[in-house]
RODO-707422 format. One record per residue (C-alpha): residue in three letters; x, y, z. Coordinates in steps of 0.001 Angstrom, whole numbers, plus 500000, padded with zeros to 6 digits. Layout:
! RODO-707422
type Ala x X y Y z Z
...
***
This chain:
! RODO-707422
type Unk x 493783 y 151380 z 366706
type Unk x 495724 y 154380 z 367759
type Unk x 499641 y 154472 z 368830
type Unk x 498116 y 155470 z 372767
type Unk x 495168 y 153547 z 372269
type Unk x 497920 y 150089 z 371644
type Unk x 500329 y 151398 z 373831
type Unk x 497404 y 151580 z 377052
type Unk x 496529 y 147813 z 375854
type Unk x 500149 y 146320 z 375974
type Unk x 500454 y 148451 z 379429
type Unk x 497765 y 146846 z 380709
type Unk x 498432 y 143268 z 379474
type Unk x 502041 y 143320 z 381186
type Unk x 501264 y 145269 z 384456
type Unk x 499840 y 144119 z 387783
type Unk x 496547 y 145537 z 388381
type Unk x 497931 y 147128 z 391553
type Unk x 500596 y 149279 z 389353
type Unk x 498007 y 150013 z 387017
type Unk x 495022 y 152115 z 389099
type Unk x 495019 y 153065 z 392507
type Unk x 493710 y 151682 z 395604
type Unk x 490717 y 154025 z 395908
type Unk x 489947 y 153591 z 392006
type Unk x 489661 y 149881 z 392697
type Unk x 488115 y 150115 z 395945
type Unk x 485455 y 152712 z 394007
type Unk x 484844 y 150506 z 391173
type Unk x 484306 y 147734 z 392971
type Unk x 481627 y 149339 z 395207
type Unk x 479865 y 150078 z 392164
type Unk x 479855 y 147278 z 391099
type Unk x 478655 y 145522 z 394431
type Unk x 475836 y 148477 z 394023
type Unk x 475061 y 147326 z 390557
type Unk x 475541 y 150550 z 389189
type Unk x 477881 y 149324 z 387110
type Unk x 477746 y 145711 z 385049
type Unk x 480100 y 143040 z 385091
type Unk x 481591 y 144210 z 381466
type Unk x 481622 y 147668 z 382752
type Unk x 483657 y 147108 z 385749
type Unk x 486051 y 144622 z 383544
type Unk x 486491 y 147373 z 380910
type Unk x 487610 y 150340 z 383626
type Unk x 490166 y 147831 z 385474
type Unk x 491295 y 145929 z 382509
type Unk x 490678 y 142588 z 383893
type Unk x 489015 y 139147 z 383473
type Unk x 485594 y 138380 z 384120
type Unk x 486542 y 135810 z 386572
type Unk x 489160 y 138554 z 388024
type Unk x 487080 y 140766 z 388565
type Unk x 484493 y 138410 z 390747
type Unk x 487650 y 137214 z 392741
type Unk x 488157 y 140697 z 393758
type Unk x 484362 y 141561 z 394672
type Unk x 484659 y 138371 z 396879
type Unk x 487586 y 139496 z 398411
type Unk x 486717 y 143289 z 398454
type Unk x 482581 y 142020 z 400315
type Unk x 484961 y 139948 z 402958
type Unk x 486734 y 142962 z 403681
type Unk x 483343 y 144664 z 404043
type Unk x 481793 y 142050 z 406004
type Unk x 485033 y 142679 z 408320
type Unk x 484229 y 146313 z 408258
type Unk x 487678 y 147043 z 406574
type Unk x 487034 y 148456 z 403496
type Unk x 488942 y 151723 z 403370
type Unk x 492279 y 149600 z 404139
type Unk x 491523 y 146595 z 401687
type Unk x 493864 y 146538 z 398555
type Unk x 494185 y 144176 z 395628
type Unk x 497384 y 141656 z 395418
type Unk x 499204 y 140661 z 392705
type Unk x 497251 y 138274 z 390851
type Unk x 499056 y 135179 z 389279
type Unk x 502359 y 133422 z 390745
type Unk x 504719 y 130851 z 389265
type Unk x 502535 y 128109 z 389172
type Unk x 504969 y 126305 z 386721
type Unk x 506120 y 122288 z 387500
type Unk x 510055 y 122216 z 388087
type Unk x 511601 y 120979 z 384865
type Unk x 512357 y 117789 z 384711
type Unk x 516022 y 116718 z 386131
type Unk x 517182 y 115260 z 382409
type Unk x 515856 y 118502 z 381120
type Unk x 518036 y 120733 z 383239
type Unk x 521838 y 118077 z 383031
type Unk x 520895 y 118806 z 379150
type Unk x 520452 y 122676 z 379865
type Unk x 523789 y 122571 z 381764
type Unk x 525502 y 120347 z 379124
type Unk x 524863 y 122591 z 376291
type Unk x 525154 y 125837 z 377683
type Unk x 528521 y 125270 z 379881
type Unk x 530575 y 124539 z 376913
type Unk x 532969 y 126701 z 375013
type Unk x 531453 y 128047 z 373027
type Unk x 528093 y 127545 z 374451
type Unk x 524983 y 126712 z 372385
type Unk x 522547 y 129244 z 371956
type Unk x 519320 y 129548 z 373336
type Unk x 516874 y 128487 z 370658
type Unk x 519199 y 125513 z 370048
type Unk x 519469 y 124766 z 373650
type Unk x 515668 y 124557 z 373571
type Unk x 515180 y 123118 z 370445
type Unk x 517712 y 119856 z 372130
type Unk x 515468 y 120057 z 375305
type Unk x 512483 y 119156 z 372332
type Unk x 514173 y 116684 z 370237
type Unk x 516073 y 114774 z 373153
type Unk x 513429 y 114869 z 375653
type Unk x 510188 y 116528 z 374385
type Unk x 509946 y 119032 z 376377
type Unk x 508655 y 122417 z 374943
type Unk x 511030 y 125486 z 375803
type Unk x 511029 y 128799 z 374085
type Unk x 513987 y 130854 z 374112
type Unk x 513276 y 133655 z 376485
type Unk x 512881 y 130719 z 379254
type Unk x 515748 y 129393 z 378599
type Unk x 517538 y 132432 z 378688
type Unk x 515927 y 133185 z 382376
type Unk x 517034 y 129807 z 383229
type Unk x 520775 y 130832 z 382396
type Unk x 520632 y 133736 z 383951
type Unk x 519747 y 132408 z 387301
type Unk x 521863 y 129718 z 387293
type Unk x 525204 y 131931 z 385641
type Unk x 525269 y 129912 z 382652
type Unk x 524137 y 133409 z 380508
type Unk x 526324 y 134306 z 377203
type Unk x 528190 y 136729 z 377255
type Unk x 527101 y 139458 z 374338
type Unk x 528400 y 138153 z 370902
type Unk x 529741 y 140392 z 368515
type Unk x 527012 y 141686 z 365891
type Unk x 527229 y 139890 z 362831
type Unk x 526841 y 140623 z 359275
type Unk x 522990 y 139895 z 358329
type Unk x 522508 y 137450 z 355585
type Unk x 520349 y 139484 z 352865
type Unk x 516454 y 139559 z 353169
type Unk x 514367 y 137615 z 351216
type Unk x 512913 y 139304 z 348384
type Unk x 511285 y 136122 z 346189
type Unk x 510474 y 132638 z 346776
type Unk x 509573 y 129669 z 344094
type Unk x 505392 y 128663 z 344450
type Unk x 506423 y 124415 z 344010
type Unk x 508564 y 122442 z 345915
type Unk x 511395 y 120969 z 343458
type Unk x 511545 y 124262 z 341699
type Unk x 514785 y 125633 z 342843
type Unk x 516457 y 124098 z 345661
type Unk x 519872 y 126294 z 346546
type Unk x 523424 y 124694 z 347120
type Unk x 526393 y 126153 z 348700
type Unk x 529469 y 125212 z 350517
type Unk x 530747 y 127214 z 354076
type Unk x 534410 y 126479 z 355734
type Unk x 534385 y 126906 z 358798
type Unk x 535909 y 125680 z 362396
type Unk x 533333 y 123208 z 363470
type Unk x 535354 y 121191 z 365935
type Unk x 536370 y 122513 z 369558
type Unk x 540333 y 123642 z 369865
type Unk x 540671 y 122694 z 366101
type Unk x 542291 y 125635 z 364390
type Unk x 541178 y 123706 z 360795
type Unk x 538388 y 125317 z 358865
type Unk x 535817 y 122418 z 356930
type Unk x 533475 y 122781 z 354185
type Unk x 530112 y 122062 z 354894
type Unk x 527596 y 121473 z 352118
type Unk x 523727 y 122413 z 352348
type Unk x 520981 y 122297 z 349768
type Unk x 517415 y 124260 z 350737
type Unk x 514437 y 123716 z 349004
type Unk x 513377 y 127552 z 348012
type Unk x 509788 y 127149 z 348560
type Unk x 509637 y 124934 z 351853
type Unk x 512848 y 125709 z 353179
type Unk x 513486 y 122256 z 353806
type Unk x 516952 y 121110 z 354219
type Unk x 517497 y 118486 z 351658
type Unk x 520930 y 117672 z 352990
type Unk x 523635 y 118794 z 355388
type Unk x 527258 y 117455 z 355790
type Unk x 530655 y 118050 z 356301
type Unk x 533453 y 117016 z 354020
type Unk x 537828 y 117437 z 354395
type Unk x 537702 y 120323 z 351331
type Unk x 535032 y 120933 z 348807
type Unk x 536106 y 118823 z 345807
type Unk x 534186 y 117379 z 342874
type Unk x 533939 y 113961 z 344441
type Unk x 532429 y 115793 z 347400
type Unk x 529917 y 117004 z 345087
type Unk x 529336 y 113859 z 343534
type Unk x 528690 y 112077 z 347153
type Unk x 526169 y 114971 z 348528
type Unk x 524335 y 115083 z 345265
type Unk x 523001 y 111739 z 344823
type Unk x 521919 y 111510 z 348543
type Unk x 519608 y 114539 z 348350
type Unk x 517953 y 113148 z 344762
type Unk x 517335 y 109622 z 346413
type Unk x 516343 y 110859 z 349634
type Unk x 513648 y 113749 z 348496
type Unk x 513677 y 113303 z 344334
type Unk x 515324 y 115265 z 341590
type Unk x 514421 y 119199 z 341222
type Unk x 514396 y 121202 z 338460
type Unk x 517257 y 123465 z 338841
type Unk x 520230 y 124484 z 341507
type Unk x 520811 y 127472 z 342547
type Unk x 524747 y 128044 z 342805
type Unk x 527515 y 130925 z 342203
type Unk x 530405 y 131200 z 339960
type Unk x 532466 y 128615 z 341431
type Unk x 534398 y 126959 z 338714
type Unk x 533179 y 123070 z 339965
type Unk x 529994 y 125163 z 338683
type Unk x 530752 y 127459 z 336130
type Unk x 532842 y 127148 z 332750
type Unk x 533966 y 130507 z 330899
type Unk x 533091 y 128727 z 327683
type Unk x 529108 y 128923 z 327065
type Unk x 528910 y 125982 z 325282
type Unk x 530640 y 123520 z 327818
type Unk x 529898 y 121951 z 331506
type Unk x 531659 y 121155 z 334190
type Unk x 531858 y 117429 z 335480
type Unk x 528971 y 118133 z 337825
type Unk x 527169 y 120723 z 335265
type Unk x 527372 y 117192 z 332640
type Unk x 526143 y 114714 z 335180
type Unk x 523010 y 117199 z 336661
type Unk x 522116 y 117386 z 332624
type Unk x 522129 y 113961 z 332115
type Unk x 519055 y 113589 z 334960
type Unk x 517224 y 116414 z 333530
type Unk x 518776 y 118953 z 336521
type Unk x 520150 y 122677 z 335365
type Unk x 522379 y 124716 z 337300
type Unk x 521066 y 128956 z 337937
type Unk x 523707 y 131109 z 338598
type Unk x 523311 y 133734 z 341853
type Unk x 523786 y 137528 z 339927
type Unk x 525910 y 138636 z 342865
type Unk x 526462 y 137201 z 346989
type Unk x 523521 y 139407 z 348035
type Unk x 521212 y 137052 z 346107
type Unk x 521838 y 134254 z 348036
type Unk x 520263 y 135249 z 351541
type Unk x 518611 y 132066 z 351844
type Unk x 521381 y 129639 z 351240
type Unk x 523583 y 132137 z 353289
type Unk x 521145 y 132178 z 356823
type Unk x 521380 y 128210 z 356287
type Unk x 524869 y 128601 z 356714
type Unk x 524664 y 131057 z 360039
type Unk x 522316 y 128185 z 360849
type Unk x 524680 y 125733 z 361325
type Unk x 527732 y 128079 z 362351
type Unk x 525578 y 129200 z 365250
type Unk x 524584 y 125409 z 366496
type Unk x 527133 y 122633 z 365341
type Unk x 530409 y 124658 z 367191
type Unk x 528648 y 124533 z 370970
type Unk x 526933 y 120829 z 369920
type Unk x 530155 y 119347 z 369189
type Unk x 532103 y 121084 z 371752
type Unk x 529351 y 119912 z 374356
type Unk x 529279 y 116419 z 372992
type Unk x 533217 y 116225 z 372560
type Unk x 532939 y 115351 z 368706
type Unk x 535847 y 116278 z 366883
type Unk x 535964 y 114413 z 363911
type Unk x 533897 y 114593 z 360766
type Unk x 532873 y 110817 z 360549
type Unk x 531029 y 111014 z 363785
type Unk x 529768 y 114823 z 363399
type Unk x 527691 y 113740 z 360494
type Unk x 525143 y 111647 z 361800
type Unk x 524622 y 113667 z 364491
type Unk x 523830 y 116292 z 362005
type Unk x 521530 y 114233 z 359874
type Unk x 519897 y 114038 z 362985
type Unk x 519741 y 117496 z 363705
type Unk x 518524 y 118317 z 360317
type Unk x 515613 y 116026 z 360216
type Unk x 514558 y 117813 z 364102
type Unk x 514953 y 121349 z 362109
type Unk x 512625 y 120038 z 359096
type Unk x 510210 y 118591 z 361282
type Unk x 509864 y 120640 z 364602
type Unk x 511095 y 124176 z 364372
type Unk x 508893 y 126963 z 363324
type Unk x 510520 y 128845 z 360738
type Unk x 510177 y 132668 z 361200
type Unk x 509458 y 133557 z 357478
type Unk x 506934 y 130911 z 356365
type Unk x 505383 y 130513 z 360110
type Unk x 504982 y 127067 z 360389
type Unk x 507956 y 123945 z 360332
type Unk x 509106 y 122980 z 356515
type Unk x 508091 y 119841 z 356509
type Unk x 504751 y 121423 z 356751
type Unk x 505083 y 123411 z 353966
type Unk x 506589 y 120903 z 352011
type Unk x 503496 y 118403 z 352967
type Unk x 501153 y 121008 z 352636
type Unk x 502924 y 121835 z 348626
type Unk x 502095 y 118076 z 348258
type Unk x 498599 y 117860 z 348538
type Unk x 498022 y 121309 z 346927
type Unk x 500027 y 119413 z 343991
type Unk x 502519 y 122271 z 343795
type Unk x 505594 y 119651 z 343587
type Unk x 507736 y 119535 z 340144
type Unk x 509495 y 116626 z 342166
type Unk x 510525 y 113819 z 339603
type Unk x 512058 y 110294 z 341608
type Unk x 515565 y 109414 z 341302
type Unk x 515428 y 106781 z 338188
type Unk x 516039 y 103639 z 337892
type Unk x 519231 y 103660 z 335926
type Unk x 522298 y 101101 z 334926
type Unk x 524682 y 104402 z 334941
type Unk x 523547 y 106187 z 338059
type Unk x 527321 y 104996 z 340492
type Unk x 529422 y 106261 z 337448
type Unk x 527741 y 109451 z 336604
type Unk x 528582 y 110274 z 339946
type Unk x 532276 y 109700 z 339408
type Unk x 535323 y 111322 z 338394
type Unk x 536176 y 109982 z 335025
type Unk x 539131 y 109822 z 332644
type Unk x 540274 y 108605 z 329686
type Unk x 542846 y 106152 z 329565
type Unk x 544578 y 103877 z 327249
type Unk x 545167 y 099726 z 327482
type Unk x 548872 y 099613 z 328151
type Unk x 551087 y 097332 z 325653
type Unk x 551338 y 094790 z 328530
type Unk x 547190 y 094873 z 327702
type Unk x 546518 y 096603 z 331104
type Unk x 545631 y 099619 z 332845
type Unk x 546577 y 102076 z 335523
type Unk x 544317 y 101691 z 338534
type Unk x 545425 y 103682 z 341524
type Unk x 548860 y 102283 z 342291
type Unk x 547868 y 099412 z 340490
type Unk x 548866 y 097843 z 336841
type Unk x 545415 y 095841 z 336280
type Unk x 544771 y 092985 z 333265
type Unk x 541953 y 094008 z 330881
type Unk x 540442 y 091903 z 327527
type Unk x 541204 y 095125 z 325628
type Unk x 543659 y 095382 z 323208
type Unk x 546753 y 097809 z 323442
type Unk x 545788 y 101035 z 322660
type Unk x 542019 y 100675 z 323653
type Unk x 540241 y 104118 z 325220
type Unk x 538848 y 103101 z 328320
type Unk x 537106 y 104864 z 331238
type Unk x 538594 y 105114 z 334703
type Unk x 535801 y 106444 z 337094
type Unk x 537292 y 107223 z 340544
type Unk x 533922 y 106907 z 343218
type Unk x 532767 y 108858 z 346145
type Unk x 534220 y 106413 z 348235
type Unk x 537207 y 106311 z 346928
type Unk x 536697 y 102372 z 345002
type Unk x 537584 y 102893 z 340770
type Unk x 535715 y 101420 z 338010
type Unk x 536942 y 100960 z 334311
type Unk x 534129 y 100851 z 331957
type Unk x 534167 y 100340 z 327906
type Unk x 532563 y 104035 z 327226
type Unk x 531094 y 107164 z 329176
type Unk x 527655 y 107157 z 330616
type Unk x 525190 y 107304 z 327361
type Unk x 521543 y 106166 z 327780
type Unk x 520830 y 104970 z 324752
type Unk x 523077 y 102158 z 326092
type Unk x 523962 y 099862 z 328910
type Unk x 527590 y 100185 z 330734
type Unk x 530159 y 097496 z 330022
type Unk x 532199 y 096790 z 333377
type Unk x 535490 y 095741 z 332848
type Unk x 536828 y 096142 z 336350
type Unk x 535918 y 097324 z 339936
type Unk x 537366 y 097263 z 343181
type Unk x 534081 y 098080 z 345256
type Unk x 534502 y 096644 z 348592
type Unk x 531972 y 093707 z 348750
***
């Protein structure tokens, strides 16, 4: 099609018929049409109408006849808002998110009238609903654009990309918080989403096992240089690096920021949404804000189009499935998995025969001078086993003080 040729078609798609062709054009065309000189598809084609249109003009352009008023009948504007008012829940919601400081974008405020109510809303209606009401944003300051993707991985489980983002998510807090996401590359699911005081190993070691036991293990992470990451010597691993290898899970390292566009728009994601949600909720502290997240996140997966692969990731991640293009393995079954994912350290059995456990002095069977393991957990309990983590083996508990 030519550039005039698409530019008459979108003309007449968005324009009334009556600021498309003049009276007399109509008025002639219609007469021929009444004359049967011209067909049905003829007559269509010159006004660039519906069948069913068009006959809703004849009648109205024969009654004018009948009336002997031809010369002075014109067309009206076809169509109308024939739309139902919104429902009342729909609109306190509308209000609630976008009268907040700072409000919640459009899309989001649409995707919330979905997921809390289901009720479909695109953005642009939304946006006309703001403006009528004075609730419209004011014009945001252009951001940087997160780079464009340029590959993606054919399986789910292939790559899945991990990153960490501080940022001010809480209203009138002038603190900035870490927030950890993991994509899957091919789907663009969100395997997991929180927020944490400051991006520390133990952070790591909470958000990590989650993701595995929630969706399975992939086959590699996609990270940058970050030394909870990276080591300068080739032949050694980090704490995490050591715990993903012993589960069969490598680390990839990004080549420079501009390689991480994915991982990066999941972060402008978030930054975009969680600031207005909490301030329009009144959450301001990280225990509550998570949930509400995990709830967020599973309404992303499940319901929102995304704009690269077209349809919702848990789509694509279904549809991977059954066209068996998962490398997925389960979280397994093991004795070691709580103290793999723990900070550990070598210690020695005290003369008194005990050991140093938090602020603690605590009684072991050891004798003096015995190398034990001290593994601090996620949630902050400690564990003293006989040895590291080593599956050709099964750990030997000599103390913990997990909550029961």
């Amino acid at each position: 099609m030519q550039t005039s040729a698409r530019v008459s078609c979108a003309f007449e798609k968005y324009q009334q018929l009556v600021h498309r062709h003049a009276p007399t054009f109509i008025r002639h065309v219609l007469e021929r049409f009444r004359q049967r000189t011209l067909n049905a598809a003829q007559a269509t084609g010159q006004l660039g109408i519906s069948r069913s249109r068009l006959y809703t003009l004849a009648t109205a352009y024969n009654t004018a006849r009948a009336r002997k008023q031809p010369p002075l009948w014109t067309p009206g504007a076809s169509g109308g808002d024939h739309a139902a008012a919104w429902p009342q829940p729909v609109v306190d919601l509308l209000k609630k998110r976008l009268d907040c400081s700072p409000p919640c974008p459009y899309s989001f405020a649409a995707s919330e009238a979905l997921r809390l109510h289901a009720f479909k809303l695109d953005r642009a209606q939304v946006r006309r609903w703001a403006l009528a009401n004075k609730l419209a944003h004011a014009v945001p300051p252009k951001k940087v654009v997160a780079a464009v993707r340029r590959w993606q991985r054919a399986q789910i489980g292939e790559l899945w990309q991990l990153d960490a983002s501080p940022h001010r998510w809480f209203p009138h807090s002038k603190l900035s918080f870490p927030m950890l996401n993991m994509l899957d590359d091919c789907s663009r699911l969100f395997a997991c989403s929180k927020i944490y005081e400051r991006e520390l190993l133990l952070a790591y070691f909470d958000f990590l096992p989650a993701a595995f036991l929630a969706h399975g293990r992939p086959l590699q992470i996609y990270v940058d240089y970050h030394s909870i990451f990276f080591t300068q010597d080739p032949d050694a691993l980090t704490q995490l690096g050591w715990a993903l290898k012993f589960y069969d899970i490598s680390f990839v390292y990004a080549p420079t920021p501009q390689a991480k566009g994915k991982i990066e728009r999941a972060h402008q994601y978030w930054q975009g949404r969680l600031p207005a949600y909490f301030a329009s909720e009144k959450i301001t502290e990280i225990q509550i804000a998570n949930p509400q997240i995990d709830a967020l996140r599973a309404h992303r997966n499940a319901r929102e189009i995304h704009r690269e692969l077209r349809q919702t990731p848990q789509r694509a991640w279904d549809q991977a499935r059954q066209e068996k293009r998962s490398v997925l393995r389960p979280a397994p079954s093991c004795p070691w998995w709580d103290y793999v994912w723990s900070v550990r350290t070598v210690i020695k059995v005290g003369s008194d025969g005990r050991v140093p456990v938090g602020t603690q002095r605590l009684r072991t069977e050891k004798p003096p001078a015995t190398k034990v393991i001290l593994c601090l957990h996620p949630t902050g309990h400690h564990s003293v086993l006989t040895t590291t983590p080593d599956a050709s083996q099964k750990p030997v508990l000599l103390f913990t003080n997990r909550p029961k």
